[in-house]
C-alpha positions as CSV (number, residue, x, y, z in Angstrom):
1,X,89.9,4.2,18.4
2,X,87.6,6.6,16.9
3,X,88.6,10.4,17.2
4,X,85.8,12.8,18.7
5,X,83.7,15.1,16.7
6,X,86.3,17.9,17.7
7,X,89.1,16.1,16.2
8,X,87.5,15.4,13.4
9,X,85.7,18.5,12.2
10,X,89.4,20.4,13.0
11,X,90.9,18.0,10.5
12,X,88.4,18.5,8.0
13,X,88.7,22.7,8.3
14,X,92.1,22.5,8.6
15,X,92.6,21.5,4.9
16,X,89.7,23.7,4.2
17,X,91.4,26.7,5.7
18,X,95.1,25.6,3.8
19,X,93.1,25.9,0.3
20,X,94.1,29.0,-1.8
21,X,91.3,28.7,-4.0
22,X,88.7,28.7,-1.2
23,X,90.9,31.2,0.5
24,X,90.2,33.5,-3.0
25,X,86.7,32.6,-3.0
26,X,86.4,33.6,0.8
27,X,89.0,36.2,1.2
28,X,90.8,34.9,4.1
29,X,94.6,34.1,4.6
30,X,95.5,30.4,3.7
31,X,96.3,28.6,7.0
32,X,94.5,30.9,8.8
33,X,92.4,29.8,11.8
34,X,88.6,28.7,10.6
35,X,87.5,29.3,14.2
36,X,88.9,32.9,14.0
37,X,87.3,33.8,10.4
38,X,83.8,31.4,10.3
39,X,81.6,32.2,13.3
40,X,80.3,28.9,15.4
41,X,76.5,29.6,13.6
42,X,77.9,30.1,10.2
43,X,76.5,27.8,7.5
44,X,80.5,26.4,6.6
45,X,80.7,25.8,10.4
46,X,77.5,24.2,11.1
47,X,78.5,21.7,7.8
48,X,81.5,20.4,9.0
49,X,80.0,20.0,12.8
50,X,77.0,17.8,10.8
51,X,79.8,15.7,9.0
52,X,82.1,15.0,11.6
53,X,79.0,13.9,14.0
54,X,78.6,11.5,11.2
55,X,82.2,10.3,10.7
56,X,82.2,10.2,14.9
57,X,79.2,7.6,14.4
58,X,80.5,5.7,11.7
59,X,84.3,5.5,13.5
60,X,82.3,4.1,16.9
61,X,80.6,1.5,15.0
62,X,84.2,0.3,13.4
63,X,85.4,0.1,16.9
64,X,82.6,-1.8,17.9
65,X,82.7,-4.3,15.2
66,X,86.3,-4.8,15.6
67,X,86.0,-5.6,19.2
68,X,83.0,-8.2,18.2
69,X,85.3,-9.7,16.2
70,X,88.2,-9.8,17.8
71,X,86.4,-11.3,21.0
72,X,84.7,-14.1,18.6
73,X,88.2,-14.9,17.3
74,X,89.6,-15.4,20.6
75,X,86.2,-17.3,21.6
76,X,86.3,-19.6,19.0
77,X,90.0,-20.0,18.6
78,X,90.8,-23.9,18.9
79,X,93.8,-25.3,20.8
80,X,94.4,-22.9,23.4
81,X,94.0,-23.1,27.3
82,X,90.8,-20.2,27.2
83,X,89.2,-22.0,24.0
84,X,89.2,-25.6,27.0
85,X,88.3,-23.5,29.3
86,X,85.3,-22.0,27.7
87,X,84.2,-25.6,26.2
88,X,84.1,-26.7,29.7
89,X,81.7,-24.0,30.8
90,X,79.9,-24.9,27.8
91,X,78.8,-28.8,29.1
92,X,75.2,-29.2,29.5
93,X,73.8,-32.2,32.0
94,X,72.2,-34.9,30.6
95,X,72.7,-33.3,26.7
96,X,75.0,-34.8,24.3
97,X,76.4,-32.9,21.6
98,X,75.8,-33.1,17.6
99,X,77.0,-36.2,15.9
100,X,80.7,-35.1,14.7
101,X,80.7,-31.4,16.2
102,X,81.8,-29.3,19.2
103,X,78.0,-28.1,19.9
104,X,74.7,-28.6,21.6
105,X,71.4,-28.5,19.9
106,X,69.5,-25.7,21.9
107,X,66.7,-25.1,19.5
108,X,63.3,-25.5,21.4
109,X,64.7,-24.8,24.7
110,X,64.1,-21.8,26.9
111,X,67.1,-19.4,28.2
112,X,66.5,-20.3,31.8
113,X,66.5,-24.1,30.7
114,X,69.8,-23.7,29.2
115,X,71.2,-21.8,32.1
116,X,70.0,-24.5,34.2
117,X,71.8,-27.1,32.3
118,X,74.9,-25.4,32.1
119,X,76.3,-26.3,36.0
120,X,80.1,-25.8,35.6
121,X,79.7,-22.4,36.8
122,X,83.2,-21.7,36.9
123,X,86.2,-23.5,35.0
124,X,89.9,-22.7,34.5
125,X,92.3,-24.3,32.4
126,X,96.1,-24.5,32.5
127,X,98.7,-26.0,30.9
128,X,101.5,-28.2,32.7
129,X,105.4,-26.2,33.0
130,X,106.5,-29.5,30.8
131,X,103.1,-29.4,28.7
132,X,102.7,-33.3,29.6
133,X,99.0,-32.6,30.2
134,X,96.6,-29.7,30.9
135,X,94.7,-28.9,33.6
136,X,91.0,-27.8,33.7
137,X,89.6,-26.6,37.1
138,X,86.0,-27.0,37.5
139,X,83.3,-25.9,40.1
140,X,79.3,-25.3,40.4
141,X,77.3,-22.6,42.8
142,X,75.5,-24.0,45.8
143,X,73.3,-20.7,47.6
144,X,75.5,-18.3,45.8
145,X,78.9,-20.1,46.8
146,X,81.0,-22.0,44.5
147,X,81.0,-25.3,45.3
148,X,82.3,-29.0,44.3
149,X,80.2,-30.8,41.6
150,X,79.0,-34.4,42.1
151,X,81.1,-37.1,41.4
152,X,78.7,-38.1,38.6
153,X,78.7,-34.8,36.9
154,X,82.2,-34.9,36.7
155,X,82.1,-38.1,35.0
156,X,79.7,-36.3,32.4
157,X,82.1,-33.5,31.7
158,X,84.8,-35.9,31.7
159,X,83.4,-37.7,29.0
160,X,82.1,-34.2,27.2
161,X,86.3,-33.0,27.3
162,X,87.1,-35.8,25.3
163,X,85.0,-35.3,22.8
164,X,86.5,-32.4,21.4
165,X,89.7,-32.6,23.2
166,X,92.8,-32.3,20.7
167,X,94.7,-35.9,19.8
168,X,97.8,-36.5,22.1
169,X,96.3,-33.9,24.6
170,X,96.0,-35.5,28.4
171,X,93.3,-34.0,30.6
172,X,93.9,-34.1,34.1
173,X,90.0,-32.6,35.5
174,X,89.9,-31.2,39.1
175,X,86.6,-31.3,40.8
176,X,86.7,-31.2,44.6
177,X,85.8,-29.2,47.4
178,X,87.2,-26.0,48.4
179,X,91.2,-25.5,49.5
180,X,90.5,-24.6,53.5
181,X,92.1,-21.0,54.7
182,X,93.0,-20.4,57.9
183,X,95.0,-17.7,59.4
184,X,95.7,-15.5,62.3
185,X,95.5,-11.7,62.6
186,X,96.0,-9.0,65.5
187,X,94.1,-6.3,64.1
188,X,94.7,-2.5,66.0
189,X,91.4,-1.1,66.2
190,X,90.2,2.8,66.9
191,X,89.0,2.8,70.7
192,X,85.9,5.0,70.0
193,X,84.2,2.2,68.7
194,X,83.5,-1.2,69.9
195,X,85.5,-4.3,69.6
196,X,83.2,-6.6,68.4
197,X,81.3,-4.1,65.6
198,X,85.2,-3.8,64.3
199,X,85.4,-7.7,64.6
200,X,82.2,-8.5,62.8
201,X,83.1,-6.3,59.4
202,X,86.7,-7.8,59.6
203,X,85.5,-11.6,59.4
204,X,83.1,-10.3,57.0
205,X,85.4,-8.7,54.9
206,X,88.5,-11.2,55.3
207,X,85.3,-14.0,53.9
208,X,84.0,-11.9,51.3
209,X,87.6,-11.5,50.2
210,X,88.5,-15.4,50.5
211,X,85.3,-16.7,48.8
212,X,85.6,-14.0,45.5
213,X,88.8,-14.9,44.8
214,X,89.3,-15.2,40.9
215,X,88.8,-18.5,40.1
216,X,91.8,-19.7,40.1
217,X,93.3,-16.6,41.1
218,X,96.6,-15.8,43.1
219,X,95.8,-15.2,46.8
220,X,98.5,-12.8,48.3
221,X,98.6,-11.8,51.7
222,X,99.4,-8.1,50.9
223,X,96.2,-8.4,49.1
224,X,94.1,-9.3,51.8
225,X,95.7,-6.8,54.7
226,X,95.2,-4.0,51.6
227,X,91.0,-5.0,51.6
228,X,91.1,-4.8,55.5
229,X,92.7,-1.6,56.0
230,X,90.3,0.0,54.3
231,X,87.4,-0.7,57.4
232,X,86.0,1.8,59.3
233,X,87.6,1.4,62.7
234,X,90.9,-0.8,61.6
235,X,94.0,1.1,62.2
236,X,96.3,-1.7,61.4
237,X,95.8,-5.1,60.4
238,X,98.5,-7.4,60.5
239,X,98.8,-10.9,59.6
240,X,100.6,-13.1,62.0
241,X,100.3,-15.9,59.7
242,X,97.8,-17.5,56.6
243,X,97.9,-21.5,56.1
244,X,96.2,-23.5,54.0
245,X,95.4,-27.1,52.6
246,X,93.1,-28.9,49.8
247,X,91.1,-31.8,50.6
248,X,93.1,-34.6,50.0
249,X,95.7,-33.5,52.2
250,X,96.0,-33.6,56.4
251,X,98.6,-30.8,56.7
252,X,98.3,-27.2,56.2
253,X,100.6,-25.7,54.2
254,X,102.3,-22.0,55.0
255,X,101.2,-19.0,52.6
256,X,104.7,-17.4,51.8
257,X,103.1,-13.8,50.5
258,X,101.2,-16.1,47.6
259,X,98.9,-19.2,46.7
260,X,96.8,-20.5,44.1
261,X,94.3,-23.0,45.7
262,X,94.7,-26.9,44.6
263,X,90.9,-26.8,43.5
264,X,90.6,-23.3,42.0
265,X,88.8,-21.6,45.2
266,X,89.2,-21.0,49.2
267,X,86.5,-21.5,51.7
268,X,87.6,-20.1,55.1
269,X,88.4,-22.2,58.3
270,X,89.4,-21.3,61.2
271,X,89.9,-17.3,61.3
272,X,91.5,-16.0,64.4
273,X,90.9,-12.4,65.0
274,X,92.9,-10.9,68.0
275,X,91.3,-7.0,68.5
276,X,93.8,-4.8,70.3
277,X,92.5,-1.4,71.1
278,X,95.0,1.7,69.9
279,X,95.5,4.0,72.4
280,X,98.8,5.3,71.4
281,X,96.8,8.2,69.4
């Protein structure tokens, strides 16, 4: 991490102060401060403030190249869950990639064309407790919401995986529509202001909070009472209960405290919202 142009400059005049020939040449005391005997205008001091300015900027652009580096590395790193991960955000519809490499030819397209191509707008990739296979999570963006990819796509991107996909490695691809949320609250609201204004930032918030989950993330229900205390108006918010169930399945699950969804992402269902005024005050 690069040092500031105070650290630096006090280095520097630190050894210049500890010299006994400088010391004779200047007639201070060795180890005496350089603050205390050089004024801040003073041709010495103005020297050392010009280098260390320049060491400052030199240090930064170390630390910037190292992080470059460093975030390449782990980009291009083969073999592990993120390198699958970021492959798979890589496909491109209706592209193939370079005989015998891991890469599409993009020359002579535009930047919007190739974000166009590029559907899988969010992916996530994990590997199996017994490592038997590895799991890649997939979804695109319909109006701004993520949403499940067409059955054909998938095919596509299924096809793309195993192009580059390691020898003995099993893919198991999940493309389907959102896990459904449902849950009930009673949430103690300040009397001074209505009901259904408090109401109407809580179901906003609660599906804000549901739909920009981390793709993949962990859903806790501490989290989500934490996002709605914060509301103007809410005085309390607690969750009687949160349920919830992926696609392929007819019966919803409880939420003990935590839950990844099946498919990578919630959508909510049915959100019951019980508004109890809080007179005790």
């Amino acid at each position: 991490m690069a040092r500031t142009v105070t650290e630096i400059k006090e280095s520097m005049t630190t050894q210049f102060m500890a010299s006994t020939t400088l010391a004779g040449w200047y007639g201070f005391v060795v180890g005496a401060s350089f603050e205390d005997t050089f004024s801040k205008v003073s041709l010495e001091s103005i020297i050392f403030y010009i280098i260390a300015v320049a060491h400052f900027s030199l240090e930064t652009l170390f630390d910037a190249l190292k992080t470059y580096i460093n975030a390449l590395l782990a980009a291009l790193k083969p073999h592990t869950a993120r390198w699958y991960r970021d492959m798979t955000l890589g496909f491109m519809l209706d592209m193939t990639l370079v005989q015998d490499e891991d890469y599409y030819d993009t020359s002579g397209m535009s930047d919007s064309e190739i974000t166009a191509a590029k559907v899988v707008k969010y992916a996530a990739a994990k590997e199996a407790t017994d490592s038997s296979f590895l799991t890649i999570k997939i979804a695109g963006e319909t109006n701004g919401v993520r949403s499940k990819l067409s059955d054909e796509v998938a095919i596509q991107i299924a096809a793309y995986i195993d192009e580059f996909r390691d020898m003995g490695v099993k893919i198991n691809l999940v493309n389907q529509d959102a896990d459904i949320f449902n849950c009930e609250l009673d949430v103690y609201f300040d009397p001074i202001l209505l009901p259904d204004t408090v109401k109407e930032s809580v179901t906003t918030a609660l599906t804000s909070y549901i739909q920009n989950l981390t793709f993949n993330g962990e859903y806790t229900n501490q989290s989500l009472v934490d996002a709605l205390q914060k509301l103007d108006g809410v005085r309390i918010a607690e969750l009687k209960w949160a349920k919830s169930r992926d696609v392929n399945s007819t019966v919803f699950d409880l939420i003990n405290a935590k839950k990844t969804p099946i498919s990578g992402y919630f959508t909510p269902g049915t959100i019951t919202i019980n508004m109890i005024a809080d007179v005790s005050v």
